[in-house]
mmCIF file of the N, C-alpha and C atoms, coordinates in Angstrom:
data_MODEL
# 
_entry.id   MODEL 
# 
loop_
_atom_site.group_PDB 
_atom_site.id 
_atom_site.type_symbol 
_atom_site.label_atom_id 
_atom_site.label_alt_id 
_atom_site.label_comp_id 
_atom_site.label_asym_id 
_atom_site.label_entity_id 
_atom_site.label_seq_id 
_atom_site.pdbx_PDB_ins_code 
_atom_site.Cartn_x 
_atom_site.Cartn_y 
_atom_site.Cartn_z 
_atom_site.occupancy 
_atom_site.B_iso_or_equiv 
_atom_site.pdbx_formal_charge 
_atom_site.auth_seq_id 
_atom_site.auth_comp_id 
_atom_site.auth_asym_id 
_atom_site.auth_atom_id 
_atom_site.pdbx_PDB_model_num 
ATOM 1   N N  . UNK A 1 1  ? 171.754 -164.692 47.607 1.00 0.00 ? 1  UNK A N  1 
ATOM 2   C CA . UNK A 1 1  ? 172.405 -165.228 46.428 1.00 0.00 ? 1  UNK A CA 1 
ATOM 3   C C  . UNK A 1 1  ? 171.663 -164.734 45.176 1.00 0.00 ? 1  UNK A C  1 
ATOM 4   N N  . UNK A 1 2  ? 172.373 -164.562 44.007 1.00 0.00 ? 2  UNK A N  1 
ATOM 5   C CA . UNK A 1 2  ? 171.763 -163.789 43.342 1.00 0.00 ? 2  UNK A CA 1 
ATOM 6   C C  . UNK A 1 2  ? 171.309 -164.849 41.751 1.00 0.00 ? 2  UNK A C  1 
ATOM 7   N N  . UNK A 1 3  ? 170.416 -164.556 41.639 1.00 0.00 ? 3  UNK A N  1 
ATOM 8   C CA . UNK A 1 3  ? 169.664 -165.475 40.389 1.00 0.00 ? 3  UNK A CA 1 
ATOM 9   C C  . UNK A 1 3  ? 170.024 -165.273 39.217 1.00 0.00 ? 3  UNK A C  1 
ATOM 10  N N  . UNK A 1 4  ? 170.429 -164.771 38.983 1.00 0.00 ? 4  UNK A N  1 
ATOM 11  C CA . UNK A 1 4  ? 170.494 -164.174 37.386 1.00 0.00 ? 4  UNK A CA 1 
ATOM 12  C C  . UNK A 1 4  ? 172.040 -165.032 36.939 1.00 0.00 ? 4  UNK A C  1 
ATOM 13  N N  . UNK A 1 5  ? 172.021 -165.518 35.850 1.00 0.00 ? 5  UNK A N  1 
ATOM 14  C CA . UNK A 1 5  ? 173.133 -165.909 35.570 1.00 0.00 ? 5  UNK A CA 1 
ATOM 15  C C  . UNK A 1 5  ? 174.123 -165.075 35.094 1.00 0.00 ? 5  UNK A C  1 
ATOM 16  N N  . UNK A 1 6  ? 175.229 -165.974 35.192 1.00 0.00 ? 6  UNK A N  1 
ATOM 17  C CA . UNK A 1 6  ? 176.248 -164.998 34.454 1.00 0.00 ? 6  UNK A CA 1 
ATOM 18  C C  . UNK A 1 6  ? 176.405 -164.616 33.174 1.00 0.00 ? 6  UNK A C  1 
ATOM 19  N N  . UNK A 1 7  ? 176.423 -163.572 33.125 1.00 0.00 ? 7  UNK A N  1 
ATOM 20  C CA . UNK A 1 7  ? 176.416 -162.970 31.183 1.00 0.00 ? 7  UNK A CA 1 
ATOM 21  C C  . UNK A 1 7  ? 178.019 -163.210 30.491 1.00 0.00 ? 7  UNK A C  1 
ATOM 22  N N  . UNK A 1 8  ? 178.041 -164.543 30.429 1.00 0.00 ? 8  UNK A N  1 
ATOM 23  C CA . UNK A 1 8  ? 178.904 -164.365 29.250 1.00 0.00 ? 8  UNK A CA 1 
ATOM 24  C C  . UNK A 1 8  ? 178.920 -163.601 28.270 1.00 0.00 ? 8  UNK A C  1 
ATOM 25  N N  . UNK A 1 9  ? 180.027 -164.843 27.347 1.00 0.00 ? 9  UNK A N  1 
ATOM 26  C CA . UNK A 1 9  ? 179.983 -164.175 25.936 1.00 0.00 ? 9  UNK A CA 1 
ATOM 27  C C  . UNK A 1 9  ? 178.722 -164.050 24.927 1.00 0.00 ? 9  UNK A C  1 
ATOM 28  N N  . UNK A 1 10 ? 178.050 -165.208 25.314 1.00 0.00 ? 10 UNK A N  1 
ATOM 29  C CA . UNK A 1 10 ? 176.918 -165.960 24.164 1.00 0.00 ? 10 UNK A CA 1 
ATOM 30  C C  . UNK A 1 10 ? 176.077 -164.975 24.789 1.00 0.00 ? 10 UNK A C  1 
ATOM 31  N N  . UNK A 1 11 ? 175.510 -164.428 25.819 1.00 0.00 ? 11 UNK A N  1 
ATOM 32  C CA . UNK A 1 11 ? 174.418 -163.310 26.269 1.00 0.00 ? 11 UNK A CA 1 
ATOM 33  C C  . UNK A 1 11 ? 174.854 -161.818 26.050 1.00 0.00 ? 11 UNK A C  1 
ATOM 34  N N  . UNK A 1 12 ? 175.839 -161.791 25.221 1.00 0.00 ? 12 UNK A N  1 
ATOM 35  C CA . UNK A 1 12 ? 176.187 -159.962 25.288 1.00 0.00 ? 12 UNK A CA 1 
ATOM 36  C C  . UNK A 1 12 ? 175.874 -159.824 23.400 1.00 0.00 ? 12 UNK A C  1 
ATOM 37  N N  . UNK A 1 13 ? 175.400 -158.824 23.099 1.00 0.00 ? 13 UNK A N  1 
ATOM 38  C CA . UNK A 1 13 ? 175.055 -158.707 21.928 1.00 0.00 ? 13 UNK A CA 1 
ATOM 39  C C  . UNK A 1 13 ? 176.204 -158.057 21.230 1.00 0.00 ? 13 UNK A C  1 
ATOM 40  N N  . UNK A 1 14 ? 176.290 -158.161 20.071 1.00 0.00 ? 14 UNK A N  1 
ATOM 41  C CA . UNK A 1 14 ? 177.271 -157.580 19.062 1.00 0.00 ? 14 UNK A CA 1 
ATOM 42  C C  . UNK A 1 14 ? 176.642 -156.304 19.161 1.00 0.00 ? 14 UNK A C  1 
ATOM 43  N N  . UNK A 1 15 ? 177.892 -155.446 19.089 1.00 0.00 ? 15 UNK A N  1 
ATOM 44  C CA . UNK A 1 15 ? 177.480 -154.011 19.192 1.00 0.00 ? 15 UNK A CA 1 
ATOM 45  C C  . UNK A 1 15 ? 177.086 -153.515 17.728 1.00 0.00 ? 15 UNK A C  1 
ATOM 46  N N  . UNK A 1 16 ? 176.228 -152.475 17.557 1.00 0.00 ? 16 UNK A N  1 
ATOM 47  C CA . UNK A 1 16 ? 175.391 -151.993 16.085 1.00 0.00 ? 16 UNK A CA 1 
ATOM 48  C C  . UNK A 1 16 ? 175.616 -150.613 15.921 1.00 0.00 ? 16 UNK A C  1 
ATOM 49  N N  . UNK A 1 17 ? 175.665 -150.371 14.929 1.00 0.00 ? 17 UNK A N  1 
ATOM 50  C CA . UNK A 1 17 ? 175.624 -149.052 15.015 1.00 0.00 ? 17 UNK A CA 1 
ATOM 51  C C  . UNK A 1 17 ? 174.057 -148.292 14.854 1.00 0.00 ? 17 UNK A C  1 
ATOM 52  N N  . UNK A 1 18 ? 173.743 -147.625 14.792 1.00 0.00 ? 18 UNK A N  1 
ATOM 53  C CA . UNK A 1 18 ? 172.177 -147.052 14.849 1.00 0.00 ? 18 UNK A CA 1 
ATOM 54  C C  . UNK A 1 18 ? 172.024 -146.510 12.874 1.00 0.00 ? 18 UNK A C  1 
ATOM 55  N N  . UNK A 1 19 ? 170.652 -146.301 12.682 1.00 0.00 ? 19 UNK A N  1 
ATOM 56  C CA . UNK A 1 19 ? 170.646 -146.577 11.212 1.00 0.00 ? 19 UNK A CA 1 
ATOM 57  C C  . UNK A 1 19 ? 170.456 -145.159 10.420 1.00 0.00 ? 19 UNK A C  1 
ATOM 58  N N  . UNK A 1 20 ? 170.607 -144.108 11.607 1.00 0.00 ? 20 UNK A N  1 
ATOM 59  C CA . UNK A 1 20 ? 170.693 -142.728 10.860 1.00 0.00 ? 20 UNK A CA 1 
ATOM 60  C C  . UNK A 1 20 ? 169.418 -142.493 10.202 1.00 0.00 ? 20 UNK A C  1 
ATOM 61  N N  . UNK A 1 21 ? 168.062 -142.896 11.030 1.00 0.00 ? 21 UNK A N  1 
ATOM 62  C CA . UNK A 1 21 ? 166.893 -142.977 10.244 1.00 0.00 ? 21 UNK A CA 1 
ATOM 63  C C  . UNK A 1 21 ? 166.361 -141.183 10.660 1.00 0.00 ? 21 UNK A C  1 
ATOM 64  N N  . UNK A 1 22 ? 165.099 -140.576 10.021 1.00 0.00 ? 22 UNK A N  1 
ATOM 65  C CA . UNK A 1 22 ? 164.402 -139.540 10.536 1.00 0.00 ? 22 UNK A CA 1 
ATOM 66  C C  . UNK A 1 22 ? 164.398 -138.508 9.632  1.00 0.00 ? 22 UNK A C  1 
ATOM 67  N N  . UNK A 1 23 ? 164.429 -137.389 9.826  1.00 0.00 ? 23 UNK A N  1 
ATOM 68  C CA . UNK A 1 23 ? 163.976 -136.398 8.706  1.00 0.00 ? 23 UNK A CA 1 
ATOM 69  C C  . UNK A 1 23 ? 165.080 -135.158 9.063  1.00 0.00 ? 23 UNK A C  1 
ATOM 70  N N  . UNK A 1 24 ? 165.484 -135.170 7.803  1.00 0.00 ? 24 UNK A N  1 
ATOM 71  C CA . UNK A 1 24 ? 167.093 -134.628 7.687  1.00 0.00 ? 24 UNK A CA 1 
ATOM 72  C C  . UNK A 1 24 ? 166.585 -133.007 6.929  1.00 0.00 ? 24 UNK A C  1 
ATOM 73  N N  . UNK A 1 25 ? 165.466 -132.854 6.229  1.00 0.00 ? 25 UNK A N  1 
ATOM 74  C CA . UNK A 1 25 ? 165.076 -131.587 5.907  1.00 0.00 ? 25 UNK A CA 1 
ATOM 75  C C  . UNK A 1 25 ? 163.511 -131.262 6.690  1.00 0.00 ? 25 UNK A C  1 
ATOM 76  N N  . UNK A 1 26 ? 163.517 -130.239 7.377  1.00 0.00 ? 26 UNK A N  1 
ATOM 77  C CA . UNK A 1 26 ? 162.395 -129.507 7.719  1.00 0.00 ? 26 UNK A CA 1 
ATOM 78  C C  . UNK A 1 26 ? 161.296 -128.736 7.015  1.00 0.00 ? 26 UNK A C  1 
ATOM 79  N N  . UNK A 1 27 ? 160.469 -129.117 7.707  1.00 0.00 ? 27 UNK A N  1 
ATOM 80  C CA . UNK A 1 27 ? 159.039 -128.140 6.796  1.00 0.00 ? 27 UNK A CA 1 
ATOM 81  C C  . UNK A 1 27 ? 159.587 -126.372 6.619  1.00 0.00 ? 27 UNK A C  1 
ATOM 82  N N  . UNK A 1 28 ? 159.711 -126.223 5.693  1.00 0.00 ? 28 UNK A N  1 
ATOM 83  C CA . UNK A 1 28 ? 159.744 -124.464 5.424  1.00 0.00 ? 28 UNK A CA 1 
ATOM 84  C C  . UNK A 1 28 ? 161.405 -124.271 4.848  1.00 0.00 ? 28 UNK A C  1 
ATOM 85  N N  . UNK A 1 29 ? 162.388 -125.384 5.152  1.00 0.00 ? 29 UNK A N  1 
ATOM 86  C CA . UNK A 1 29 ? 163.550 -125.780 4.626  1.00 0.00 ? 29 UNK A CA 1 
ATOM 87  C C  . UNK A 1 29 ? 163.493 -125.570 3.073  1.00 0.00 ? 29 UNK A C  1 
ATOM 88  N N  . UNK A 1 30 ? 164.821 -125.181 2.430  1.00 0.00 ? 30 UNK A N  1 
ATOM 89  C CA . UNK A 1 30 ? 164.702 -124.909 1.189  1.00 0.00 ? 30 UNK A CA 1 
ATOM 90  C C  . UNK A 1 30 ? 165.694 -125.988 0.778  1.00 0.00 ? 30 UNK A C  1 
ATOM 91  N N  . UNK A 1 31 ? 165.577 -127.112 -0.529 1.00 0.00 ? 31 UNK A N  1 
ATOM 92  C CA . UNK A 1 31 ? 166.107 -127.836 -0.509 1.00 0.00 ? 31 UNK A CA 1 
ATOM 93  C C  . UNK A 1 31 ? 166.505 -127.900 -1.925 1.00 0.00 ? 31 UNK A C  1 
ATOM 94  N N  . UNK A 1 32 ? 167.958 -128.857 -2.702 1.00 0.00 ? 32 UNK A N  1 
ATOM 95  C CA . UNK A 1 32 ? 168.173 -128.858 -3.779 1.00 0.00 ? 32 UNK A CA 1 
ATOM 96  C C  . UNK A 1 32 ? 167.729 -129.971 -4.111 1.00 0.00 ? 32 UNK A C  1 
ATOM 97  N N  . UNK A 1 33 ? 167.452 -130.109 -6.053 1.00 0.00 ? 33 UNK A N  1 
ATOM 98  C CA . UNK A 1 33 ? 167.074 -131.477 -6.183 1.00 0.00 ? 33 UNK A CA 1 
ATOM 99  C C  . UNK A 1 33 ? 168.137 -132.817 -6.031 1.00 0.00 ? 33 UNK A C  1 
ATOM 100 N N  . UNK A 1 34 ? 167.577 -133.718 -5.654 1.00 0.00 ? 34 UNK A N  1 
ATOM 101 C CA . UNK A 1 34 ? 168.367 -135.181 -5.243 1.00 0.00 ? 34 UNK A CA 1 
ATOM 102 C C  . UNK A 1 34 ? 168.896 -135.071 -3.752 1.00 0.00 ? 34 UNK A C  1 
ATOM 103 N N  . UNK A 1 35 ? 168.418 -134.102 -3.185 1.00 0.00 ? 35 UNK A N  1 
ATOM 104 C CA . UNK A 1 35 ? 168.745 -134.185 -1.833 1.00 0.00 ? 35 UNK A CA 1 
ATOM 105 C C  . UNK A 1 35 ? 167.685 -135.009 -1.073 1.00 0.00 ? 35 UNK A C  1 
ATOM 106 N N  . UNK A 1 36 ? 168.151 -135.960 0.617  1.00 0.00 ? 36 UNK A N  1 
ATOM 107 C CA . UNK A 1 36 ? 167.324 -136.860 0.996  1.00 0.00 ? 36 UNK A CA 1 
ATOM 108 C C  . UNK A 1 36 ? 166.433 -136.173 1.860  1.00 0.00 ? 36 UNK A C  1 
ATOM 109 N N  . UNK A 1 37 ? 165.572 -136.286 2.393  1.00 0.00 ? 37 UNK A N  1 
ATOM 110 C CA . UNK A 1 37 ? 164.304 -135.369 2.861  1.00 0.00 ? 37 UNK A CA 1 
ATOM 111 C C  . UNK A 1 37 ? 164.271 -136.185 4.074  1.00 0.00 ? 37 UNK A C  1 
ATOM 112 N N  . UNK A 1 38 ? 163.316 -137.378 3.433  1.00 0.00 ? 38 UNK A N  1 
ATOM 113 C CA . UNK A 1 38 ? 163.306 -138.684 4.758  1.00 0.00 ? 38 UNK A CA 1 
ATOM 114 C C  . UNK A 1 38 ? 164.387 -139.821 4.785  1.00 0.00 ? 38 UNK A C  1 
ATOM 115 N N  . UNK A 1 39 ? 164.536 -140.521 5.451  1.00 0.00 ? 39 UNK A N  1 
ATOM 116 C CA . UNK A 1 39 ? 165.043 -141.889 5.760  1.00 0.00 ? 39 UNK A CA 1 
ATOM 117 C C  . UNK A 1 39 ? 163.995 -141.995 6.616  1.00 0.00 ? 39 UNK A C  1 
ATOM 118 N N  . UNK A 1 40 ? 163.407 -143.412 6.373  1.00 0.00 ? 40 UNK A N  1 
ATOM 119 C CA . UNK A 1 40 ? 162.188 -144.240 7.129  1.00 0.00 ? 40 UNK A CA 1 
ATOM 120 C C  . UNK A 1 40 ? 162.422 -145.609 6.798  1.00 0.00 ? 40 UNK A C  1 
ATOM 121 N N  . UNK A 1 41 ? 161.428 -146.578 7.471  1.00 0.00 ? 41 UNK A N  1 
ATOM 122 C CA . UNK A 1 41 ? 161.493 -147.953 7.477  1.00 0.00 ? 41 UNK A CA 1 
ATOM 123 C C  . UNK A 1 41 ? 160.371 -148.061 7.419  1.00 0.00 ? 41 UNK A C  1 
ATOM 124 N N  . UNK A 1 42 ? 159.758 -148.252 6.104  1.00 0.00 ? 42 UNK A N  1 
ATOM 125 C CA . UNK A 1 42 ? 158.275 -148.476 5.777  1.00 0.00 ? 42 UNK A CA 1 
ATOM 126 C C  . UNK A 1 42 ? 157.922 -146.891 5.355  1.00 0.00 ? 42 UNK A C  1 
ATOM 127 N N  . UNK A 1 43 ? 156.194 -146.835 4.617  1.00 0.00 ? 43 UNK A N  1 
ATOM 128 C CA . UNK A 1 43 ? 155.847 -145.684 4.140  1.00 0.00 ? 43 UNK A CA 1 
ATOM 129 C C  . UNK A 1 43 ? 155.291 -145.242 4.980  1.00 0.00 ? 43 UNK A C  1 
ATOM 130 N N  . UNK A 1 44 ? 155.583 -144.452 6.542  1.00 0.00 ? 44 UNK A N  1 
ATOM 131 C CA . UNK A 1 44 ? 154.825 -143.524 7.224  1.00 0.00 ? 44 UNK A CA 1 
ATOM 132 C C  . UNK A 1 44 ? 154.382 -142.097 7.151  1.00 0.00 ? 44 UNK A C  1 
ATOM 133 N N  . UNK A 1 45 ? 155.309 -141.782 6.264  1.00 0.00 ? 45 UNK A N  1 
ATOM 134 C CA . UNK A 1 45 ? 155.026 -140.399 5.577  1.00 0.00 ? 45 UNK A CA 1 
ATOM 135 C C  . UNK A 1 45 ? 155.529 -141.013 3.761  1.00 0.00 ? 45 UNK A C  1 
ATOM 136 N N  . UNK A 1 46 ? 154.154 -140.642 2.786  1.00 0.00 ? 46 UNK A N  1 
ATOM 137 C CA . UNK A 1 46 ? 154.013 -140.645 1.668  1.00 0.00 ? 46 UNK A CA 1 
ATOM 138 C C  . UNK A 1 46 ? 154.799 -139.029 1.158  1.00 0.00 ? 46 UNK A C  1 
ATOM 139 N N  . UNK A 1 47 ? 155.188 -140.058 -0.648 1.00 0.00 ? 47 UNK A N  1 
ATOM 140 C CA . UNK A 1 47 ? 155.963 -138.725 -1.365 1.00 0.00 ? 47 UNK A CA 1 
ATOM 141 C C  . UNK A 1 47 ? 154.473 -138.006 -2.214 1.00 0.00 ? 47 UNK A C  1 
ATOM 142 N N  . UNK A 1 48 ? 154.696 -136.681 -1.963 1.00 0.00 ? 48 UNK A N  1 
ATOM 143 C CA . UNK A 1 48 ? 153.716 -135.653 -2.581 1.00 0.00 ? 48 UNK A CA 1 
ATOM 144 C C  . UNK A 1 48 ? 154.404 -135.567 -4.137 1.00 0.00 ? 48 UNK A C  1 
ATOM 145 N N  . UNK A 1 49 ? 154.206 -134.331 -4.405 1.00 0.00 ? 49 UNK A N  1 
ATOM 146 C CA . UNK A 1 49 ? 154.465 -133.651 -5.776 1.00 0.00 ? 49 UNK A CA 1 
ATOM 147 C C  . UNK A 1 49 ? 156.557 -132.944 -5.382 1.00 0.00 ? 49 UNK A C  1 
ATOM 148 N N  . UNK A 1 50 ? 157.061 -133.120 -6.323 1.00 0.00 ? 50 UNK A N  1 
ATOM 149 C CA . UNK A 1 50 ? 158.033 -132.685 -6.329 1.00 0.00 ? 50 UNK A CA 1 
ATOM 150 C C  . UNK A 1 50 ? 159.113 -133.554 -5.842 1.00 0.00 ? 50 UNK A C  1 
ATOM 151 N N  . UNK A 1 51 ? 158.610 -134.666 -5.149 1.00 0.00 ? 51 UNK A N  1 
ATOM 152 C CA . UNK A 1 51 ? 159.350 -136.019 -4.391 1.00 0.00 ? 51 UNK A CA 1 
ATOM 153 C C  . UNK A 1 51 ? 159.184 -137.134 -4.628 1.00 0.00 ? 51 UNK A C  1 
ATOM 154 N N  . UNK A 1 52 ? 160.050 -138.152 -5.045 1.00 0.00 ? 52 UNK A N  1 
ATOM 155 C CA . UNK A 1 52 ? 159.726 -139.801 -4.869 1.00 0.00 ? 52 UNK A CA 1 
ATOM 156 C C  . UNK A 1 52 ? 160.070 -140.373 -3.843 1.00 0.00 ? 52 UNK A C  1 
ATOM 157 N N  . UNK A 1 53 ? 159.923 -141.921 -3.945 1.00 0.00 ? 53 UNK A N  1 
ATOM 158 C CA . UNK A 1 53 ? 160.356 -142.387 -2.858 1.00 0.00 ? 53 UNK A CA 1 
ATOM 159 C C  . UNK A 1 53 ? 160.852 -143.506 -3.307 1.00 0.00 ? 53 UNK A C  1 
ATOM 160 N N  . UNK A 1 54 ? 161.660 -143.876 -2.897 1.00 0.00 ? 54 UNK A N  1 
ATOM 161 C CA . UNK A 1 54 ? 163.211 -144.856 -3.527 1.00 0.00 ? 54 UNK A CA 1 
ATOM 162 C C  . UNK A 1 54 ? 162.902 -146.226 -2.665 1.00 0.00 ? 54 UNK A C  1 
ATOM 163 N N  . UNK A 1 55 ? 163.273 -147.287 -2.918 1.00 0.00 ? 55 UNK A N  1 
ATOM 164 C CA . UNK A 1 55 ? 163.084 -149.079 -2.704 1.00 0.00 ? 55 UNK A CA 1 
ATOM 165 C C  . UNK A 1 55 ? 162.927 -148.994 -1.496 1.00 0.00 ? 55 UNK A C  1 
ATOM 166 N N  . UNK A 1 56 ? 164.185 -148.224 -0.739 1.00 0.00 ? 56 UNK A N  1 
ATOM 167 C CA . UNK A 1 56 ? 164.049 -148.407 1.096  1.00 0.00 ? 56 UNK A CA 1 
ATOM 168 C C  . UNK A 1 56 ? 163.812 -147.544 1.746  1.00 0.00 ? 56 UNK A C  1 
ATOM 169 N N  . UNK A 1 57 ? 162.129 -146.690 0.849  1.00 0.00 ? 57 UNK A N  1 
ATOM 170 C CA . UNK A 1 57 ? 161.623 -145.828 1.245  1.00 0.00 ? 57 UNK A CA 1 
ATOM 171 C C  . UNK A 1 57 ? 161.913 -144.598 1.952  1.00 0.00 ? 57 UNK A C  1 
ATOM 172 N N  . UNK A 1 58 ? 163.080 -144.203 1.447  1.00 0.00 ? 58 UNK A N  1 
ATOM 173 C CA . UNK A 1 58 ? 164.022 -142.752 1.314  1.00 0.00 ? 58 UNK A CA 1 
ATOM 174 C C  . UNK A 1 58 ? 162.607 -142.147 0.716  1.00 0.00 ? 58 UNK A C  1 
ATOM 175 N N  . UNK A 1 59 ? 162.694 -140.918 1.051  1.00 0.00 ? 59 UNK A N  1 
ATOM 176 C CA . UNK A 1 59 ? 161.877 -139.624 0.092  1.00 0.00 ? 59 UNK A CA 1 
ATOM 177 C C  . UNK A 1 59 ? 163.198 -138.416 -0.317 1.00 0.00 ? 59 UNK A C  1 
ATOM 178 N N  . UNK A 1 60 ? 163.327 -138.069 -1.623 1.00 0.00 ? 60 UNK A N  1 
ATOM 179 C CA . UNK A 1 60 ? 164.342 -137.294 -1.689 1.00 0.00 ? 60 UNK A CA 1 
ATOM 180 C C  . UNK A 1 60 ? 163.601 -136.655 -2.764 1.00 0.00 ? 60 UNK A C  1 
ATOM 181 N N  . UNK A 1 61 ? 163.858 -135.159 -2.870 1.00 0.00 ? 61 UNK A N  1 
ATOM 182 C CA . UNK A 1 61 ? 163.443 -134.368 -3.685 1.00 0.00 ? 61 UNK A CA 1 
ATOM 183 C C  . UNK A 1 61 ? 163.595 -134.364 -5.294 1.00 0.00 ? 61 UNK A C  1 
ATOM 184 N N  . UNK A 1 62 ? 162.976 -134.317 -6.522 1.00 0.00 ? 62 UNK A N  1 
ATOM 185 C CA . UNK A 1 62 ? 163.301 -134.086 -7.506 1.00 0.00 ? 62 UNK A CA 1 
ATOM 186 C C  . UNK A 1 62 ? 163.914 -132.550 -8.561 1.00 0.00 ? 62 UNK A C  1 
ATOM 187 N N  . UNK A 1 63 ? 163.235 -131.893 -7.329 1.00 0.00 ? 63 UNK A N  1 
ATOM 188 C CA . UNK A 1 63 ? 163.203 -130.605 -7.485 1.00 0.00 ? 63 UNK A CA 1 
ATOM 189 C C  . UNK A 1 63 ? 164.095 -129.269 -6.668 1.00 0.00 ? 63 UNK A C  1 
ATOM 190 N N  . UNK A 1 64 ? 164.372 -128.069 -7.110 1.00 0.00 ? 64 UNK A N  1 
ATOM 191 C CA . UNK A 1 64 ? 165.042 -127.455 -5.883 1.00 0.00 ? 64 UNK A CA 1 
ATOM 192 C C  . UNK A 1 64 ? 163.166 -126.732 -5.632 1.00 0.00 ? 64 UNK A C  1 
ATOM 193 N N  . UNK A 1 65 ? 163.561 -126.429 -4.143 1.00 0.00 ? 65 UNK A N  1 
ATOM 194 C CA . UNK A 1 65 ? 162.359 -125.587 -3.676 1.00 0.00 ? 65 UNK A CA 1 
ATOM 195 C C  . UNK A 1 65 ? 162.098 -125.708 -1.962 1.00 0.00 ? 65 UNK A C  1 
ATOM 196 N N  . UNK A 1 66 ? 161.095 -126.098 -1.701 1.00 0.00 ? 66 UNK A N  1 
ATOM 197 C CA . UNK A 1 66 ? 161.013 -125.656 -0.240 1.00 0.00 ? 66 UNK A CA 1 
ATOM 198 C C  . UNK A 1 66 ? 159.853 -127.070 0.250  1.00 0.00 ? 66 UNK A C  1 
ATOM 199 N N  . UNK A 1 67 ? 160.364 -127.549 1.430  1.00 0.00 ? 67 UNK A N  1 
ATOM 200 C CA . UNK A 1 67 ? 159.759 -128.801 1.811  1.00 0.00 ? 67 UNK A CA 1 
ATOM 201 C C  . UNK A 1 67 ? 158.635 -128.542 2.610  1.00 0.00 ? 67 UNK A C  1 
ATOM 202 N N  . UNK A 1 68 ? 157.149 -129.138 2.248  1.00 0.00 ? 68 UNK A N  1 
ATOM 203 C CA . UNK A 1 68 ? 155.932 -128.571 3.334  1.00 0.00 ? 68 UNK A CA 1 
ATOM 204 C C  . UNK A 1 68 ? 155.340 -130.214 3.310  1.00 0.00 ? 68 UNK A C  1 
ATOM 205 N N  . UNK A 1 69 ? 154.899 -130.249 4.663  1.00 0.00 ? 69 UNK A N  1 
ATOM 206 C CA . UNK A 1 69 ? 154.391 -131.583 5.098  1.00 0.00 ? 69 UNK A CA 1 
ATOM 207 C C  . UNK A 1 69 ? 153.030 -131.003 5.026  1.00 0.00 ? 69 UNK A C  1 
ATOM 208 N N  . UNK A 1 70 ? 152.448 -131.862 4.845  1.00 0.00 ? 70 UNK A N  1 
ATOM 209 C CA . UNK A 1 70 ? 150.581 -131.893 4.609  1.00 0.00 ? 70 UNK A CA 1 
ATOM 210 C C  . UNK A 1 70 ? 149.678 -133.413 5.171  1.00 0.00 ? 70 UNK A C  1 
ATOM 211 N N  . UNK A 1 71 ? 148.760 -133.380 5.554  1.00 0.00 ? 71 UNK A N  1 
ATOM 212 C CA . UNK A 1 71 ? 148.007 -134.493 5.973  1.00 0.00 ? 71 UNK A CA 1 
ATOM 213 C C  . UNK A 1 71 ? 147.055 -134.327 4.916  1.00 0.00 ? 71 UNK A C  1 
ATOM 214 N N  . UNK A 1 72 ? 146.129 -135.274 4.076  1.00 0.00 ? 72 UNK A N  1 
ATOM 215 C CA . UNK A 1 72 ? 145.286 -135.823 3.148  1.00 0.00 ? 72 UNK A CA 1 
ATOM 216 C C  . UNK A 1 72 ? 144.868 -136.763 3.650  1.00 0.00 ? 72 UNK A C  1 
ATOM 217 N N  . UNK A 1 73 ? 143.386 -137.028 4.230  1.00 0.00 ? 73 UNK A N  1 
ATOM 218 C CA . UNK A 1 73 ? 142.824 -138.041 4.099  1.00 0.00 ? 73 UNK A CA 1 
ATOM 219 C C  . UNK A 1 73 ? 143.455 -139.456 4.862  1.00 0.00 ? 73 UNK A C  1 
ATOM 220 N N  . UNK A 1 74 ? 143.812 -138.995 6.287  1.00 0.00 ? 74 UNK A N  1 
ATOM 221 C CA . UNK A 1 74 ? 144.761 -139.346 7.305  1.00 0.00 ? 74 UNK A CA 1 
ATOM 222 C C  . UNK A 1 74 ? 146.026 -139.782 6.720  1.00 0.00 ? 74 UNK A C  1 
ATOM 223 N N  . UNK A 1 75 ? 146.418 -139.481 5.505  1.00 0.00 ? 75 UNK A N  1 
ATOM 224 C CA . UNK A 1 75 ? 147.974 -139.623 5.518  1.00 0.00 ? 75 UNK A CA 1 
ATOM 225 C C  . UNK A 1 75 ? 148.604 -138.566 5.221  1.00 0.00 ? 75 UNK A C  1 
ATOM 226 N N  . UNK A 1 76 ? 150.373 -138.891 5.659  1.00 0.00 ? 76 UNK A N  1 
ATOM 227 C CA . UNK A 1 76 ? 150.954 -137.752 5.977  1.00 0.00 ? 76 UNK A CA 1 
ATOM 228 C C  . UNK A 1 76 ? 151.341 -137.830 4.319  1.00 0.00 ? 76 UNK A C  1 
ATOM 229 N N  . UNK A 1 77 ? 151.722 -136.449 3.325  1.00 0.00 ? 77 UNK A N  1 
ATOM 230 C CA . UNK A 1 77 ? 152.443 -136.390 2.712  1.00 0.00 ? 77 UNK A CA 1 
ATOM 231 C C  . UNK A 1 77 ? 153.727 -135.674 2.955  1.00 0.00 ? 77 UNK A C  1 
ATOM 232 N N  . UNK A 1 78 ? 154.272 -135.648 2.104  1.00 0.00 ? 78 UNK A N  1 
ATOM 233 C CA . UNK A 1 78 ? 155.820 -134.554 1.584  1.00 0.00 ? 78 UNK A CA 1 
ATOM 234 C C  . UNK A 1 78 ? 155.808 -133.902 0.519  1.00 0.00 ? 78 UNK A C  1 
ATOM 235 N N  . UNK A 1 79 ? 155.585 -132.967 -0.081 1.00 0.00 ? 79 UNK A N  1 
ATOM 236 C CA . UNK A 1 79 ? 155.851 -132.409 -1.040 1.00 0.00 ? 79 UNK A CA 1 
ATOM 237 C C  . UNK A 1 79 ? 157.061 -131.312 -1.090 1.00 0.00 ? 79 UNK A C  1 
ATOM 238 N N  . UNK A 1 80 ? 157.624 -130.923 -2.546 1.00 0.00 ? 80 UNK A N  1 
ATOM 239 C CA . UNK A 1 80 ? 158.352 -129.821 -2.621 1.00 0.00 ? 80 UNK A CA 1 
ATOM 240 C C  . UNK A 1 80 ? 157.636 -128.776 -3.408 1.00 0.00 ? 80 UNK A C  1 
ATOM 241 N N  . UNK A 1 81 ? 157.635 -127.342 -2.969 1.00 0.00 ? 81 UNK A N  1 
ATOM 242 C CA . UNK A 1 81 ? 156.635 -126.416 -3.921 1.00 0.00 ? 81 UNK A CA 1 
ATOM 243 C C  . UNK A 1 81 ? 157.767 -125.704 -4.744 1.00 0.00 ? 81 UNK A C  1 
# 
């Protein structure tokens, strides 16, 4: 006999869609300005020179040019050169 109860309605989750998070331009990528670079949830990679980073910690370029990731002092940056 089997233990597990039955999965109703109240045990099945509302379906979600996924949040399109991750890095949409590549290192060596040439990019225009106001284009999005990162989508993240929290600051795991910091904005360098040429990039900000917006309330829900988007990084999107200010600049046109070319995207290079760098580590400083164990954190990751983003910059555009």
């Amino acid at each position: 006999m089997a233990h597990t109860k039955a999965a109703g309605k109240a045990r099945q989750g509302t379906p979600r869609k996924g949040r399109r998070l991750g890095v949409k331009a590549s290192s060596g990528e040439t990019v225009s300005a106001g284009s999005i670079i990162i989508r993240q949830r929290g600051s795991s990679v910091h904005s360098g020179s040429g990039t900000k980073m917006a309330k829900d910690f988007t990084i999107f370029a200010l600049k046109n040019g070319k995207v290079n990731f760098k580590t400083q002092k164990g954190r990751k940056y983003l910059e555009v050169i």
